[in-house]
PDB file of the backbone (N, CA, C, O) and the ligand in Angstrom, with CONECT records:
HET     ZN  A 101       1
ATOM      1  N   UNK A   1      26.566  -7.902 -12.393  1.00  0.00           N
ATOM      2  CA  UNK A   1      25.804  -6.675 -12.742  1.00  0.00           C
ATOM      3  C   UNK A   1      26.377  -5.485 -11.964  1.00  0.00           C
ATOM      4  O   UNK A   1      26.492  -5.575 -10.742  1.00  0.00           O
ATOM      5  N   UNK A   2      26.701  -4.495 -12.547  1.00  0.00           N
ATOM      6  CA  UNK A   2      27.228  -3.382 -11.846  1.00  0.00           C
ATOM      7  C   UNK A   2      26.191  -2.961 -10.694  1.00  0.00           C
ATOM      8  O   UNK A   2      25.117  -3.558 -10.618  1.00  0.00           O
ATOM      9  N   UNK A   3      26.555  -1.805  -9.686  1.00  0.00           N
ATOM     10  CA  UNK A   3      25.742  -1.844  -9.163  1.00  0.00           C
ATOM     11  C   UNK A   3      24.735  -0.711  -9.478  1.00  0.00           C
ATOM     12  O   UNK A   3      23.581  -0.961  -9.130  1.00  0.00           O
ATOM     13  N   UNK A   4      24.901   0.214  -9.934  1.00  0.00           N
ATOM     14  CA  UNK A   4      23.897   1.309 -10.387  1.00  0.00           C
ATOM     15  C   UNK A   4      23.083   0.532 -11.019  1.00  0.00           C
ATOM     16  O   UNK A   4      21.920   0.778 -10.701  1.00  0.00           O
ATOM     17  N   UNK A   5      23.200  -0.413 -11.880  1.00  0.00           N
ATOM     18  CA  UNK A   5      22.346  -1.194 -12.673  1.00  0.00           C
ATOM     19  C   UNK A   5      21.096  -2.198 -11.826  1.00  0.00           C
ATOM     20  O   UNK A   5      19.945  -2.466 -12.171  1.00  0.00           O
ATOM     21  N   UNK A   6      21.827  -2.568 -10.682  1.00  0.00           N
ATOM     22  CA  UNK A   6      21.030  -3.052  -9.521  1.00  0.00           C
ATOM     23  C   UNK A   6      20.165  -2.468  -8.542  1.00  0.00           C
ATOM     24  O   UNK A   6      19.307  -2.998  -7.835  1.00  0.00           O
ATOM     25  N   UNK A   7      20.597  -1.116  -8.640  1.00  0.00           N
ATOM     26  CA  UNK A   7      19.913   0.078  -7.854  1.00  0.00           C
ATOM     27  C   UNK A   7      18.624   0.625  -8.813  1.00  0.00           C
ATOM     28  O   UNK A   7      17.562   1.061  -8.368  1.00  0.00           O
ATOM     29  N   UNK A   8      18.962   0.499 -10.138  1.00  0.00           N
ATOM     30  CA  UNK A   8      18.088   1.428 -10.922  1.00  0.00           C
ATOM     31  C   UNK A   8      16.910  -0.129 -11.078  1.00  0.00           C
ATOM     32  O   UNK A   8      15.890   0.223 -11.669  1.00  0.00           O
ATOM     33  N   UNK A   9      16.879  -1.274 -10.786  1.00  0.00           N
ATOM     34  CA  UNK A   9      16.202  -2.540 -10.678  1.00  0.00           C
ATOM     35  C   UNK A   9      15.283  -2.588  -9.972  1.00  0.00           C
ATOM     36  O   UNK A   9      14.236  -3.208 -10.160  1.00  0.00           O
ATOM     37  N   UNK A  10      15.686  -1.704  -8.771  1.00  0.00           N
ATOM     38  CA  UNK A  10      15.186  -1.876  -7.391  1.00  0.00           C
ATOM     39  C   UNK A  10      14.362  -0.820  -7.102  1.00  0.00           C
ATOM     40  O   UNK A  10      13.447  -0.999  -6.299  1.00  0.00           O
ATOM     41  N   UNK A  11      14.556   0.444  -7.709  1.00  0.00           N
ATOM     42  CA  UNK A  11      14.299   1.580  -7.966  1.00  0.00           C
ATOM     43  C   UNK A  11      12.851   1.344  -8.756  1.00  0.00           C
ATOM     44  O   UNK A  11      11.833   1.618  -8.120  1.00  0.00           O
ATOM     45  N   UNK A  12      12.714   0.824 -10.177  1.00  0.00           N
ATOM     46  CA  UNK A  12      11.644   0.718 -10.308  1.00  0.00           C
ATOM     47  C   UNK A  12      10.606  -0.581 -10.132  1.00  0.00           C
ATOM     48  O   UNK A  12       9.477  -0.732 -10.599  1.00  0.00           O
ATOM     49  N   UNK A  13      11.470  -1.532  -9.218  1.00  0.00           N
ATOM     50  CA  UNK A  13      10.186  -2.378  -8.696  1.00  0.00           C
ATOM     51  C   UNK A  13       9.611  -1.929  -7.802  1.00  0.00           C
ATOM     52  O   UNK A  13       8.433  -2.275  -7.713  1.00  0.00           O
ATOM     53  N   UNK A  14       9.989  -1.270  -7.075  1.00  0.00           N
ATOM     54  CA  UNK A  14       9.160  -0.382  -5.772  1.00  0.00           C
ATOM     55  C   UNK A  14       8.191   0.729  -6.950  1.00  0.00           C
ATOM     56  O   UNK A  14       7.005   0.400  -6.979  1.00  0.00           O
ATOM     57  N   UNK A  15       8.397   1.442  -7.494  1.00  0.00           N
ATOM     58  CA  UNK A  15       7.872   2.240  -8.608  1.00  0.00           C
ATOM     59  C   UNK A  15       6.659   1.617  -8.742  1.00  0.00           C
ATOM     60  O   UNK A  15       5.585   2.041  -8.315  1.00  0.00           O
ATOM     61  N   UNK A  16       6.952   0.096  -9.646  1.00  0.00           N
ATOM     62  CA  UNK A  16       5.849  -0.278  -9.931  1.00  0.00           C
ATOM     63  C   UNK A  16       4.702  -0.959  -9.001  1.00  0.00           C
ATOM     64  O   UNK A  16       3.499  -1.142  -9.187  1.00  0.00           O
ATOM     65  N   UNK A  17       5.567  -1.253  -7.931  1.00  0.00           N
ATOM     66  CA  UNK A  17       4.409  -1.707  -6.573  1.00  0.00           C
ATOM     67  C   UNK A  17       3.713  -0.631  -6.664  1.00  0.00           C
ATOM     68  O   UNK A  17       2.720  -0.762  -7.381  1.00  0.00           O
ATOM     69  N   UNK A  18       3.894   0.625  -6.098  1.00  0.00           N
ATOM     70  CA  UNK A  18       3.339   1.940  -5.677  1.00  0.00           C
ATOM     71  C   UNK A  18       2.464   2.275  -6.965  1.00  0.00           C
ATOM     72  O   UNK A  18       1.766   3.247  -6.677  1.00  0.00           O
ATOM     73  N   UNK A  19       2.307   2.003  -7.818  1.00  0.00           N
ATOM     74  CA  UNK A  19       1.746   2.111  -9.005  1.00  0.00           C
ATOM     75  C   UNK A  19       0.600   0.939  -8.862  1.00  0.00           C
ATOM     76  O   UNK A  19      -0.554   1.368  -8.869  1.00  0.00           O
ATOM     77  N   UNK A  20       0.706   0.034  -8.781  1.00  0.00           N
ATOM     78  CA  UNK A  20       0.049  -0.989  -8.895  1.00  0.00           C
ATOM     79  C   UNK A  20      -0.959  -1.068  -7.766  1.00  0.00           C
ATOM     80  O   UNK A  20      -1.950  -1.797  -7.806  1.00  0.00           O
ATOM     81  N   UNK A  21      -0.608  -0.180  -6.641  1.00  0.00           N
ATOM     82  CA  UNK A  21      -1.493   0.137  -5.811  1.00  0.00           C
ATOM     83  C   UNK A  21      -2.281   0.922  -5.698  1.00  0.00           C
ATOM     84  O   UNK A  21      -3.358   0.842  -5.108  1.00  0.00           O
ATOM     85  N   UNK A  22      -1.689   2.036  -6.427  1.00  0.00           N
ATOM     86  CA  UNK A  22      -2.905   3.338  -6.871  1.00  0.00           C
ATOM     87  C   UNK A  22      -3.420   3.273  -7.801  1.00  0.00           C
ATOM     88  O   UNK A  22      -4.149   4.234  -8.046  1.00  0.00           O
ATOM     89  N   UNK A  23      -3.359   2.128  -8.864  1.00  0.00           N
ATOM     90  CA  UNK A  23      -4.158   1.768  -9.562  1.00  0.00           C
ATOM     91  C   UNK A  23      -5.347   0.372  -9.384  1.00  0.00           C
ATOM     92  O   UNK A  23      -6.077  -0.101 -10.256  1.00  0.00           O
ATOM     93  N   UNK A  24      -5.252   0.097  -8.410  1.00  0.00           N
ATOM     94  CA  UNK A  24      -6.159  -0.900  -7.741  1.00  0.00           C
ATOM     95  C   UNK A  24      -7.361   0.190  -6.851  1.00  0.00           C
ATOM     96  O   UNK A  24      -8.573   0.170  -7.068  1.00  0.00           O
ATOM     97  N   UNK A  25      -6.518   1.282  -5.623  1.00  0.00           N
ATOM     98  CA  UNK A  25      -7.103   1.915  -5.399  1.00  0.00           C
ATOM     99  C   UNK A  25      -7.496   3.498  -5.757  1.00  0.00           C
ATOM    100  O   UNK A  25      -8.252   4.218  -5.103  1.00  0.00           O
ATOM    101  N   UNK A  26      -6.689   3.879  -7.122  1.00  0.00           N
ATOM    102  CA  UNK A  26      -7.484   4.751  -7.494  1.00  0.00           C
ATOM    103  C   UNK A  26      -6.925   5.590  -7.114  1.00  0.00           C
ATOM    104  O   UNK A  26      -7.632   6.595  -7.189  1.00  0.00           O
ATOM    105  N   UNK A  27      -5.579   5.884  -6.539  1.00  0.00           N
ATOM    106  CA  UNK A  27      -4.588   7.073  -6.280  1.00  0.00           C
ATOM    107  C   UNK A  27      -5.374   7.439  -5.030  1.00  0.00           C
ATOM    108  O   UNK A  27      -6.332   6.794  -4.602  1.00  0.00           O
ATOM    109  N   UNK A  28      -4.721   8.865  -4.332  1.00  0.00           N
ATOM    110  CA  UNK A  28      -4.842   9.529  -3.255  1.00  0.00           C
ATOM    111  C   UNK A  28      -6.420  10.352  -2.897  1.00  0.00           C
ATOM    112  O   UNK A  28      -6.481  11.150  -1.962  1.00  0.00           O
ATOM    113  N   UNK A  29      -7.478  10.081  -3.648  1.00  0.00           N
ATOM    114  CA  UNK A  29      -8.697  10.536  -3.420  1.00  0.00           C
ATOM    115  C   UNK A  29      -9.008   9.112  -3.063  1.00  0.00           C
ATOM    116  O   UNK A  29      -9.736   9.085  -2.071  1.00  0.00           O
ATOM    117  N   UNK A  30      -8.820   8.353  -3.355  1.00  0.00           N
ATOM    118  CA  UNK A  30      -9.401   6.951  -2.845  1.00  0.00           C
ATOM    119  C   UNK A  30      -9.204   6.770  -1.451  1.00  0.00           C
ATOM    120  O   UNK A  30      -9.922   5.973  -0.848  1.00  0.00           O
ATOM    121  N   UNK A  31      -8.326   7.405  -0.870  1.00  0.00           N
ATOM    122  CA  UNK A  31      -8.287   7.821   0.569  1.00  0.00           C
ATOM    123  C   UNK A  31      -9.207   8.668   1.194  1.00  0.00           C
ATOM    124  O   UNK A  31      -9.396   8.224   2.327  1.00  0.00           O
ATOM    125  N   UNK A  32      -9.888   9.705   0.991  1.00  0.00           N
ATOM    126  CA  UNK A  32     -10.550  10.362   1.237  1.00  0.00           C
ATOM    127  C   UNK A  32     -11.999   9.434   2.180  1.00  0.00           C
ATOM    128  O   UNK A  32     -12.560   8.415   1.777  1.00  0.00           O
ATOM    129  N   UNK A  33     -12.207   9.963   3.085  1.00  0.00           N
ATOM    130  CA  UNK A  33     -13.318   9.181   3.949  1.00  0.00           C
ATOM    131  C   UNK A  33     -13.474   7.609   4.279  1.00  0.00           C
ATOM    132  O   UNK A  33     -14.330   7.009   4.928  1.00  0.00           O
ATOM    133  N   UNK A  34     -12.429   7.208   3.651  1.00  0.00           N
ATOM    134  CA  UNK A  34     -12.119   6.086   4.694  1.00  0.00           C
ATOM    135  C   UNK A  34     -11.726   5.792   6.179  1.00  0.00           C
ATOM    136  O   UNK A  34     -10.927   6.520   6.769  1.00  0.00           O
ATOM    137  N   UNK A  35     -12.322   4.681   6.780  1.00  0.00           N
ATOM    138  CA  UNK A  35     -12.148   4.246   7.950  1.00  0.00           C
ATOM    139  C   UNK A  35     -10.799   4.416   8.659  1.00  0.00           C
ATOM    140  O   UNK A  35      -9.817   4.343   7.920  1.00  0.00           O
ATOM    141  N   UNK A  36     -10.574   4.637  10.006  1.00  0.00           N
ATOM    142  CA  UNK A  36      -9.181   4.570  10.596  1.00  0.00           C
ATOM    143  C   UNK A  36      -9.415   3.173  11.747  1.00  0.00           C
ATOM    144  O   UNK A  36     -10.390   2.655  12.290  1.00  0.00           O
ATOM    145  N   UNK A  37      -7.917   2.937  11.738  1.00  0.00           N
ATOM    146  CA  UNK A  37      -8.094   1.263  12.516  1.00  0.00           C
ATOM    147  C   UNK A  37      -6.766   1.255  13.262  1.00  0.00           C
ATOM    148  O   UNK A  37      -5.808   1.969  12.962  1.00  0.00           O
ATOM    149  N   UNK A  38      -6.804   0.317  14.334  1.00  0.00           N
ATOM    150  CA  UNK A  38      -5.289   0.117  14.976  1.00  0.00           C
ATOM    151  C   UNK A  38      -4.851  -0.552  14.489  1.00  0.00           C
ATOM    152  O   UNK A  38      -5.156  -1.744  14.455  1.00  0.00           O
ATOM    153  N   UNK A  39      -3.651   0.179  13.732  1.00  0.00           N
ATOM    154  CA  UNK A  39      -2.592  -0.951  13.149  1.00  0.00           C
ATOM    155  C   UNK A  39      -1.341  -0.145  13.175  1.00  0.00           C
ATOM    156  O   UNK A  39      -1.258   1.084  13.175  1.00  0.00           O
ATOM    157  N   UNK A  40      -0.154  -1.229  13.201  1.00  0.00           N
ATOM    158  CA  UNK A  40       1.085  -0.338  13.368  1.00  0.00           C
ATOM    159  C   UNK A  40       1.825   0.003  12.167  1.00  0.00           C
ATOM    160  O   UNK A  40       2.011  -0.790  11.244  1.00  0.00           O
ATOM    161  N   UNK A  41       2.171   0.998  12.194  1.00  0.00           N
ATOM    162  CA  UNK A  41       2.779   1.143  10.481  1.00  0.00           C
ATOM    163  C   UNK A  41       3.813   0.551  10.358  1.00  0.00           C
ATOM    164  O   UNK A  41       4.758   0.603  11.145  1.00  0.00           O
ATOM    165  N   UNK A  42       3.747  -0.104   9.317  1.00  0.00           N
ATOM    166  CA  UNK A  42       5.769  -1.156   9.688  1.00  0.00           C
ATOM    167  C   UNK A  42       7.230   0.137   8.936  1.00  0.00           C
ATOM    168  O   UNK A  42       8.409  -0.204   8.833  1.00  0.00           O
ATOM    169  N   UNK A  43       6.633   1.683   8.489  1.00  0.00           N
ATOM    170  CA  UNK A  43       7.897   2.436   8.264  1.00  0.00           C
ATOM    171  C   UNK A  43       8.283   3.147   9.632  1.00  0.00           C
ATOM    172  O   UNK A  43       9.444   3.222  10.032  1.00  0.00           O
ATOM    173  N   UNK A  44       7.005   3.745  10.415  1.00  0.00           N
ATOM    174  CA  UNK A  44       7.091   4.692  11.356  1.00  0.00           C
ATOM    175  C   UNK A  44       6.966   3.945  12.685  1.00  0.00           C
ATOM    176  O   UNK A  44       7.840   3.937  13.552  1.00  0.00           O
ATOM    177  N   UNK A  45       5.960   3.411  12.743  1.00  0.00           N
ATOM    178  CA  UNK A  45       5.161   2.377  14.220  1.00  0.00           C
ATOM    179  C   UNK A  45       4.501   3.280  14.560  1.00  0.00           C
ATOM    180  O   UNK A  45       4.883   3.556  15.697  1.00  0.00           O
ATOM    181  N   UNK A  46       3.394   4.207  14.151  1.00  0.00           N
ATOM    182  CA  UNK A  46       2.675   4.802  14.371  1.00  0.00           C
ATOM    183  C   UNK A  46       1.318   3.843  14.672  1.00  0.00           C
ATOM    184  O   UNK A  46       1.154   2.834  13.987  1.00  0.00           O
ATOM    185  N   UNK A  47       0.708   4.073  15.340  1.00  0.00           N
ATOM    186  CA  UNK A  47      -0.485   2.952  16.176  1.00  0.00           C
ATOM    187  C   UNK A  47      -2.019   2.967  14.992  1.00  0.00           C
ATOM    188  O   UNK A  47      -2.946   2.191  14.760  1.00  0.00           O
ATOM    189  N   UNK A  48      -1.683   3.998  14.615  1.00  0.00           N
ATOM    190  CA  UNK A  48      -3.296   4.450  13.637  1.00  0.00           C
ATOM    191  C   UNK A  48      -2.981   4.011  11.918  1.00  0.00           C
ATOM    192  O   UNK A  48      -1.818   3.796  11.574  1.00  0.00           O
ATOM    193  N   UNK A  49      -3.923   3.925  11.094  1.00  0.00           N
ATOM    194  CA  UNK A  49      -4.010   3.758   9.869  1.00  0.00           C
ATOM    195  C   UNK A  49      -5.472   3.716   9.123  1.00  0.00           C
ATOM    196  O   UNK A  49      -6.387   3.073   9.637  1.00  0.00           O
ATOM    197  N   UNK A  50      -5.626   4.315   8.084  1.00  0.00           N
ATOM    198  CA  UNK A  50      -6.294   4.356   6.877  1.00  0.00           C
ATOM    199  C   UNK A  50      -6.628   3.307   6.519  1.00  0.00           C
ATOM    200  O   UNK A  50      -5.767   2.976   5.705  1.00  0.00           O
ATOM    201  N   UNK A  51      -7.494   2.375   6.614  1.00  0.00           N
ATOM    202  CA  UNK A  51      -7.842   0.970   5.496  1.00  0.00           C
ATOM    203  C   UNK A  51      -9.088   1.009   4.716  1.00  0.00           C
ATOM    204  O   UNK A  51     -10.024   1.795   4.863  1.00  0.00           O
ATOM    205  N   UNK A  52      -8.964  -0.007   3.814  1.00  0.00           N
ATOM    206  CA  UNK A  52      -9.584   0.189   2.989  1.00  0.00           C
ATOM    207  C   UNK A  52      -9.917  -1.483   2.246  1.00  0.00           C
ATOM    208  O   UNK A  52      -9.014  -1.810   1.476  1.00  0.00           O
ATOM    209  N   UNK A  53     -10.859  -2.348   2.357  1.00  0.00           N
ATOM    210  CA  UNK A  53     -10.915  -3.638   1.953  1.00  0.00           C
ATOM    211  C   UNK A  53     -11.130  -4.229   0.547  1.00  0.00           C
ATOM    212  O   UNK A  53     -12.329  -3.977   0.421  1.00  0.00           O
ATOM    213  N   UNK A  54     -10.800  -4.797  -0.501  1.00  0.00           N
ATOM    214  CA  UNK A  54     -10.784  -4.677  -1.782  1.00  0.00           C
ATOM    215  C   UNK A  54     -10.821  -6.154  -2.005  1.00  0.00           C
ATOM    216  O   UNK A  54     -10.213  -7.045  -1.412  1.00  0.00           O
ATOM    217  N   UNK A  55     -11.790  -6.217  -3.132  1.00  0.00           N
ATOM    218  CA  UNK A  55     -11.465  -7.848  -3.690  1.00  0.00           C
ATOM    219  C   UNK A  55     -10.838  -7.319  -4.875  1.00  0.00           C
ATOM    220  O   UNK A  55     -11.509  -6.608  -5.622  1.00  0.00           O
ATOM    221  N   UNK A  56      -9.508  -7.605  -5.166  1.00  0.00           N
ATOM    222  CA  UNK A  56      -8.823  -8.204  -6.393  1.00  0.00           C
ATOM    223  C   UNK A  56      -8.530  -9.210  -7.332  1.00  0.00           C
ATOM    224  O   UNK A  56      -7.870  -9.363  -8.359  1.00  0.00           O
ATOM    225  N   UNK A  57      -9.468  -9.994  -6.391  1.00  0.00           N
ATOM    226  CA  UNK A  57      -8.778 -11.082  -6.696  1.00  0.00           C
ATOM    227  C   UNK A  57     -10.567 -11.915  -7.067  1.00  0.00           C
ATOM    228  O   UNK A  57     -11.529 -11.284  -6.628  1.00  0.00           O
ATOM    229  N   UNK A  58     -10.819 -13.056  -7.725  1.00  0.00           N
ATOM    230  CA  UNK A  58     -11.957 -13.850  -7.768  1.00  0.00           C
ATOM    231  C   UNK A  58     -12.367 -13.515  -6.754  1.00  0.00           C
ATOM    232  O   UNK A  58     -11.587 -12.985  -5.962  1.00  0.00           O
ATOM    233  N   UNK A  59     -13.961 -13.730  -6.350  1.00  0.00           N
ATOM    234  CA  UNK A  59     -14.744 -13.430  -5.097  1.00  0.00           C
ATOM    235  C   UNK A  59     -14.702 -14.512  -4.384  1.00  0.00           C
ATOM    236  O   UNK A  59     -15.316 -14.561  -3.318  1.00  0.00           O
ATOM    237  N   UNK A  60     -14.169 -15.284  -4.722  1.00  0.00           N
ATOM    238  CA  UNK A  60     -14.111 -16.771  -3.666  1.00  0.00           C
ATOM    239  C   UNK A  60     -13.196 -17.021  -2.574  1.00  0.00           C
ATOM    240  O   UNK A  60     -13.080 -17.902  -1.722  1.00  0.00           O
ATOM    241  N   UNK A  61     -12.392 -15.623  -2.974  1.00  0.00           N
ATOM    242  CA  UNK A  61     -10.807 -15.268  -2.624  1.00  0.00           C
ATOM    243  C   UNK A  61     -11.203 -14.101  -1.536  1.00  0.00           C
ATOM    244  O   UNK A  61     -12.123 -13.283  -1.544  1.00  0.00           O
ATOM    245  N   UNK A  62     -10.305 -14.310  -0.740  1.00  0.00           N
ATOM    246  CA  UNK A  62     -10.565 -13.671   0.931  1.00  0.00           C
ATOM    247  C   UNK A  62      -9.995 -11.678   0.010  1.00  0.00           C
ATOM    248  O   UNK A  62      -9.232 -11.614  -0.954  1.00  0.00           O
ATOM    249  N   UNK A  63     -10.463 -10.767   0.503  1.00  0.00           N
ATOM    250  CA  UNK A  63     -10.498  -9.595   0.414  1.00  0.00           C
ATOM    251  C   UNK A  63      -8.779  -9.115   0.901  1.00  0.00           C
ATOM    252  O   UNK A  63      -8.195  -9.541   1.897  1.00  0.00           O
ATOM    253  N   UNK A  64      -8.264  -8.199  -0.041  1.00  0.00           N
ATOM    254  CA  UNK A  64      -6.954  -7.722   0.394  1.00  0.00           C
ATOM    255  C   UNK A  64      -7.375  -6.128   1.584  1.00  0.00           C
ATOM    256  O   UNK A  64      -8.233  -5.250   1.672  1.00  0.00           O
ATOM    257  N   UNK A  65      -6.526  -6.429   2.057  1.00  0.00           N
ATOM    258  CA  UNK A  65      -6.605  -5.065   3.364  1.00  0.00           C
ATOM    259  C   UNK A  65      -5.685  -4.347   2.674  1.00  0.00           C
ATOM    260  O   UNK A  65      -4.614  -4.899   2.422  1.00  0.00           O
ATOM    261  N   UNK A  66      -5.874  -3.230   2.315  1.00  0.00           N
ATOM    262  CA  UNK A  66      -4.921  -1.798   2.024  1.00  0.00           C
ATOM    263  C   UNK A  66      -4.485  -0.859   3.419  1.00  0.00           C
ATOM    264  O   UNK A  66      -5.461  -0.810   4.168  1.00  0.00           O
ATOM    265  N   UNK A  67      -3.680  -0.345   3.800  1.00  0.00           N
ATOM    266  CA  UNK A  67      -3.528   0.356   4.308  1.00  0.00           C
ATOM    267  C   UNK A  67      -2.619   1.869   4.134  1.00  0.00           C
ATOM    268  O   UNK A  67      -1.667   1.930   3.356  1.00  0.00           O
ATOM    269  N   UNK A  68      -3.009   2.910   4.872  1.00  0.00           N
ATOM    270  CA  UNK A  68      -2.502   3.773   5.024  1.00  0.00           C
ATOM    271  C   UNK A  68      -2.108   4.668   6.047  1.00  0.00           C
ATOM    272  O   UNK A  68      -3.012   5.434   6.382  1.00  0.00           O
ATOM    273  N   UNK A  69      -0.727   4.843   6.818  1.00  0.00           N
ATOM    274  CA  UNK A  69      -0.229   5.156   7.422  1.00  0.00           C
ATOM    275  C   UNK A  69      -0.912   6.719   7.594  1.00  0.00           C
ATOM    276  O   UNK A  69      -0.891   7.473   6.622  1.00  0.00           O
ATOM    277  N   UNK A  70      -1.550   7.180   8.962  1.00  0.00           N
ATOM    278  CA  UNK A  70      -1.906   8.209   9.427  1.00  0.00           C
ATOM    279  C   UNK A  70      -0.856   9.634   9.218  1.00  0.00           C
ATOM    280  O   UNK A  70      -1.103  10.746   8.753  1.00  0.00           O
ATOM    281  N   UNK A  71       0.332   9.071   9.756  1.00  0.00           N
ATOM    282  CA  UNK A  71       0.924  10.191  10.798  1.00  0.00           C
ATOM    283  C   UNK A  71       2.019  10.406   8.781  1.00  0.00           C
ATOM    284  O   UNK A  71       1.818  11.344   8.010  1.00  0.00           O
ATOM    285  N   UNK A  72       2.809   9.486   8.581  1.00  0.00           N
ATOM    286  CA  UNK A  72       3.577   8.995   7.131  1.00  0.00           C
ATOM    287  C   UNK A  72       3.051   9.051   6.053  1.00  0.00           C
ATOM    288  O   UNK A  72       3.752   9.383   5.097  1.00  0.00           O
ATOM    289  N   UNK A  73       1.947   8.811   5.896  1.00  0.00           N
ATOM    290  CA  UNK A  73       1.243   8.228   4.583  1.00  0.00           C
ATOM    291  C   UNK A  73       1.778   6.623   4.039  1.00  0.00           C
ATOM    292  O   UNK A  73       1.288   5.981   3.111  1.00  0.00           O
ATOM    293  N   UNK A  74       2.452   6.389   4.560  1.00  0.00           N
ATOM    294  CA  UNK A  74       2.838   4.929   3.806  1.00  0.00           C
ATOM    295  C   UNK A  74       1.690   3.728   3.768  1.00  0.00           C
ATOM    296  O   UNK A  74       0.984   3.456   4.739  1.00  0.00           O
ATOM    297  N   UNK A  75       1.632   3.134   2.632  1.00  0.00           N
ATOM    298  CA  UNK A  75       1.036   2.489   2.077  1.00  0.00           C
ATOM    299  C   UNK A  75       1.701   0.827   2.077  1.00  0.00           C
ATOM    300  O   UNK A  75       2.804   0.402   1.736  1.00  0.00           O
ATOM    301  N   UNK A  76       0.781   0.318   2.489  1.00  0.00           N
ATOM    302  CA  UNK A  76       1.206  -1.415   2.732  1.00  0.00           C
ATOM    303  C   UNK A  76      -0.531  -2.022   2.513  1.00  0.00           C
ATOM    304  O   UNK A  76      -1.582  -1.408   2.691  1.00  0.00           O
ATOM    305  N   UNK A  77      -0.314  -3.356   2.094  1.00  0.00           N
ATOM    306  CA  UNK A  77      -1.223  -4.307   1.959  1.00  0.00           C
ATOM    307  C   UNK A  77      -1.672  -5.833   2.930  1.00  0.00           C
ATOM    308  O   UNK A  77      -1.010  -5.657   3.953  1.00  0.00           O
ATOM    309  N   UNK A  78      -1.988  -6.395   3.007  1.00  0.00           N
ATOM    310  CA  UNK A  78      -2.231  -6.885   3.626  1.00  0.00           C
ATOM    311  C   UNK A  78      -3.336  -8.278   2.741  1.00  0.00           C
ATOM    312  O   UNK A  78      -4.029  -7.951   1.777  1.00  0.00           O
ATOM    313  N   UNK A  79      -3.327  -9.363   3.122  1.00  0.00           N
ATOM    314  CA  UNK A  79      -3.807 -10.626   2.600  1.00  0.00           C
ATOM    315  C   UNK A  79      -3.739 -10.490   0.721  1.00  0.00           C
ATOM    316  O   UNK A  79      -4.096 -11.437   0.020  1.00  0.00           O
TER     317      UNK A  79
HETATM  318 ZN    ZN A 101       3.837   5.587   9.256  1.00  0.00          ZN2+
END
């Protein structure tokens, strides 16, 4: 596979993560008045973050942790 072809692959699986997350939580107002917690951001290592707890999944099923990077904004998940 050439490689632009591998780049443009990669390009929109990250796309669609980031998508798939603001559509679970509802884009960037879904941030709004949520809790802050110690956690380290794994882009920056900033000590603070945004979370937010969500069942996605069956209720029998342990709750996913969302997070959001204070200082970055970056967005990571958790369980
Ligand atoms: Zn960060």
């Amino acid at each position: 596979m050439p490689l632009h072809a591998c780049l443009l692959q990669l390009i929109k699986r990250v796309q669609l993560k980031r998508k798939e997350v603001d559509d679970v939580l509802g884009g960037e107002e879904a941030w709004a008045n949520v809790q802050k917690t110690d956690v380290t951001c794994p882009k920056c290592t900033y000590h603070q973050a945004y979370f937010m707890e969500i069942q996605i999944r069956s209720a029998d099923e342990p709750a996913t942790l969302f997070f959001k990077c204070v200082q970055c904004a970056a967005q990571w998940r958790e369980g």
